[in-house]
C-alpha positions in Angstrom: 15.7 -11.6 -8.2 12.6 -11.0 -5.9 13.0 -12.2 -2.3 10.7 -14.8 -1.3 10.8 -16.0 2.1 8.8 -19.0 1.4 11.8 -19.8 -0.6 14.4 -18.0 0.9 13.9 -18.1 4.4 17.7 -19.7 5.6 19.3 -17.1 3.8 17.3 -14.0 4.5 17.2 -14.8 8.4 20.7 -13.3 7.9 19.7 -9.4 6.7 18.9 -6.7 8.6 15.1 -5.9 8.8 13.9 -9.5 8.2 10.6 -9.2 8.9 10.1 -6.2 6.6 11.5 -8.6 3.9 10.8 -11.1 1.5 6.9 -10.9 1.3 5.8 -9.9 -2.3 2.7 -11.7 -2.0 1.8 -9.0 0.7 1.8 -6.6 -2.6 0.2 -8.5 -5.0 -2.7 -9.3 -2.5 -2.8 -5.4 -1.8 -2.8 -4.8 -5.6 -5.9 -7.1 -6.4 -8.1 -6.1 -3.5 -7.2 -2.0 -4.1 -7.4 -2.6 -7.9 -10.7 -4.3 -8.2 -12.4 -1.9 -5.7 -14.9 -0.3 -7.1 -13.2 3.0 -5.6 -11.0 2.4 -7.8 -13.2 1.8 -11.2 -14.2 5.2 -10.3 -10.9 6.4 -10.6 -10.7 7.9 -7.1 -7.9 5.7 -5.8 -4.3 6.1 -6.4 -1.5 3.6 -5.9 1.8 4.0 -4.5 4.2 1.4 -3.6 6.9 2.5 -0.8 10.4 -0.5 -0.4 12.6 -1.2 1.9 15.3 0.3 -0.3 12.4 3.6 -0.3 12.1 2.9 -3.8 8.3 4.2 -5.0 6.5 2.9 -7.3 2.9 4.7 -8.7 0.6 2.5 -10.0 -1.2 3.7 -12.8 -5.5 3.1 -11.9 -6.2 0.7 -15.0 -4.1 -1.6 -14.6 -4.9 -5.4 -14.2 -2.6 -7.1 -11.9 -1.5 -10.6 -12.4 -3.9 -13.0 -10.7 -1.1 -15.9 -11.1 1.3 -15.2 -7.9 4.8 -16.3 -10.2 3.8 -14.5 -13.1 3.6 -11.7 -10.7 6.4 -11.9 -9.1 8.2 -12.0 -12.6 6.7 -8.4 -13.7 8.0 -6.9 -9.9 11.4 -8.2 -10.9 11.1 -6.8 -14.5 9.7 -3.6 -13.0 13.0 -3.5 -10.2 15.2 -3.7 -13.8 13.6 -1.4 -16.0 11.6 1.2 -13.7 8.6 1.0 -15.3 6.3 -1.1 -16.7 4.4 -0.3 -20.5 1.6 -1.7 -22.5 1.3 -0.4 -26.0 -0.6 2.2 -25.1 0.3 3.5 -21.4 3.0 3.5 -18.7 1.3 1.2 -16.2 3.9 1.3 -13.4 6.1 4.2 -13.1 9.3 4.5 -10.5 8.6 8.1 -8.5 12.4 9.5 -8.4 12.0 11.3 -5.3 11.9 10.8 -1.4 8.3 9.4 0.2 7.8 12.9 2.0 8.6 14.6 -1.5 6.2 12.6 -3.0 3.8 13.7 0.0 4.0 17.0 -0.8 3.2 16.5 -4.3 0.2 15.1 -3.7 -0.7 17.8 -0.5 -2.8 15.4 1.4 -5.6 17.1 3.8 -5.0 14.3 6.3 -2.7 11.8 6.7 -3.9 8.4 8.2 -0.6 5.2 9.3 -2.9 2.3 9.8 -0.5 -0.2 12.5 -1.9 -2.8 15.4 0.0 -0.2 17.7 -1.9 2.5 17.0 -5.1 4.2 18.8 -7.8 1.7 18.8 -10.8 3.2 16.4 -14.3 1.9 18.2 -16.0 3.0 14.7 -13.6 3.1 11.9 -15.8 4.6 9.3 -15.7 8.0 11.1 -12.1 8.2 10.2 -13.9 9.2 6.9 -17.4 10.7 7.9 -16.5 14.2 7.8 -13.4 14.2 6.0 -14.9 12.1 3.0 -14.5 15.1 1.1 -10.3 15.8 1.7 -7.6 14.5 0.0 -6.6 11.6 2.0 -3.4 9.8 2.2 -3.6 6.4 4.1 -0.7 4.6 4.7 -0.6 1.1 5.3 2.5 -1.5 6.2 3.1 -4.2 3.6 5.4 -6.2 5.8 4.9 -9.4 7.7 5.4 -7.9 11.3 7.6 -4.9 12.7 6.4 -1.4 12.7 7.1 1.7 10.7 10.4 3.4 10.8 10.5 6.3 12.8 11.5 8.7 9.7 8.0 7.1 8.1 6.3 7.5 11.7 7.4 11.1 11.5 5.4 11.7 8.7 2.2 12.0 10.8 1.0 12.0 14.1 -2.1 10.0 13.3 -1.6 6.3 14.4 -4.8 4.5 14.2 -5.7 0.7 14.9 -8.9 -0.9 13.3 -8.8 -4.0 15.1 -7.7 -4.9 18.7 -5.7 -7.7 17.1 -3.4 -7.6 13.9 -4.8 -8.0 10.9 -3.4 -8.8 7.7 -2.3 -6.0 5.7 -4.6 -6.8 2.6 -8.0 -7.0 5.0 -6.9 -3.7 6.3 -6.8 -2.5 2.7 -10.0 -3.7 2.4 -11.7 -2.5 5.0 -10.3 1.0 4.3 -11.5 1.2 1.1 -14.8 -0.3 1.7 -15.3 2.5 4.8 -14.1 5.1 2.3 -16.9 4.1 -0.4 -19.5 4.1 2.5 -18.2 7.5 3.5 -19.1 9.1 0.5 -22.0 7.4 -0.3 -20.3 5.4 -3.9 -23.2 2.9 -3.9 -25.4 5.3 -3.5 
């Protein structure tokens, strides 16, 4: 079963981490606005999905998300069961068996970007790509209502950065990343 909190609010006030809880429409918004990029029909995006039980996910590039927020929700809670979803063809979500920082080192990022509201204020957040438009780049971005990292996912990098000077929600954030990433290396160009 998937934990709503628009449906399970009373009993979910009673878990630890609440506010890091219960929001899978946070992911499926994060899945249609990385998806559809057009970063990603180039095939220069990849897709990783990181719980609160540090359960990862990859995301394989072609695959089209749900647009219907129920029917969604029932692939995630197929997906928690079996580990993976397949079409006839490919594996389209795949469960990553190790740690997050042992998936970090697999993909050996150049730079490493946390995207929070607490982080340094960027006054021009395209230059986070300008001259690093050619690196691997790992961007990590929080998929949860409000809170902040953990400090073993702080840990991972020392490079907090804020695009706003207010909160924004974590599927614009998505959005403007990619969107300063494509300008960065010129995609409509």
């Amino acid at each position: 079963m998937i934990l709503d909190n628009a449906i399970y609010h009373p009993i979910m006030n009673k878990l630890s981490n609440t506010e890091k809880r219960g929001r899978p429409d946070i992911v499926h918004q994060f899945l249609l606005n990385s998806l559809g990029s057009p970063l990603n029909k180039k095939g220069l995006l990849q897709l990783y999905i990181h719980t609160i039980n540090n359960k990862i996910f990859k995301i394989n590039p072609r695959l089209r998300i749900l647009r219907n927020y129920e029917r969604f929700k029932g692939l995630i809670s197929k997906l928690l069961i079996e580990r993976n979803i397949k079409s006839e063809k490919e594996t389209l979500i795949s469960e990553y068996s190790d740690s997050l920082k042992d998936l970090i080192i697999d993909i050996n990022p150049d730079k490493i970007i946390m995207l929070s509201s607490k982080g340094k204020l960027s006054k021009n957040p395209i230059t986070l790509f300008s001259s690093d438009f050619t690196k691997k780049m790992l961007v990590l971005i929080g998929g949860f209502q409000k809170g902040m990292f953990n400090e073993d996912i702080l840990s991972i990098s020392d490079n907090l950065i804020c695009l706003y000077n207010e909160s924004l929600d974590s599927w614009i954030t998505t959005s403007r990343i990619i969107t300063f990433y494509e300008l960065a290396i010129k995609l409509y160009e």
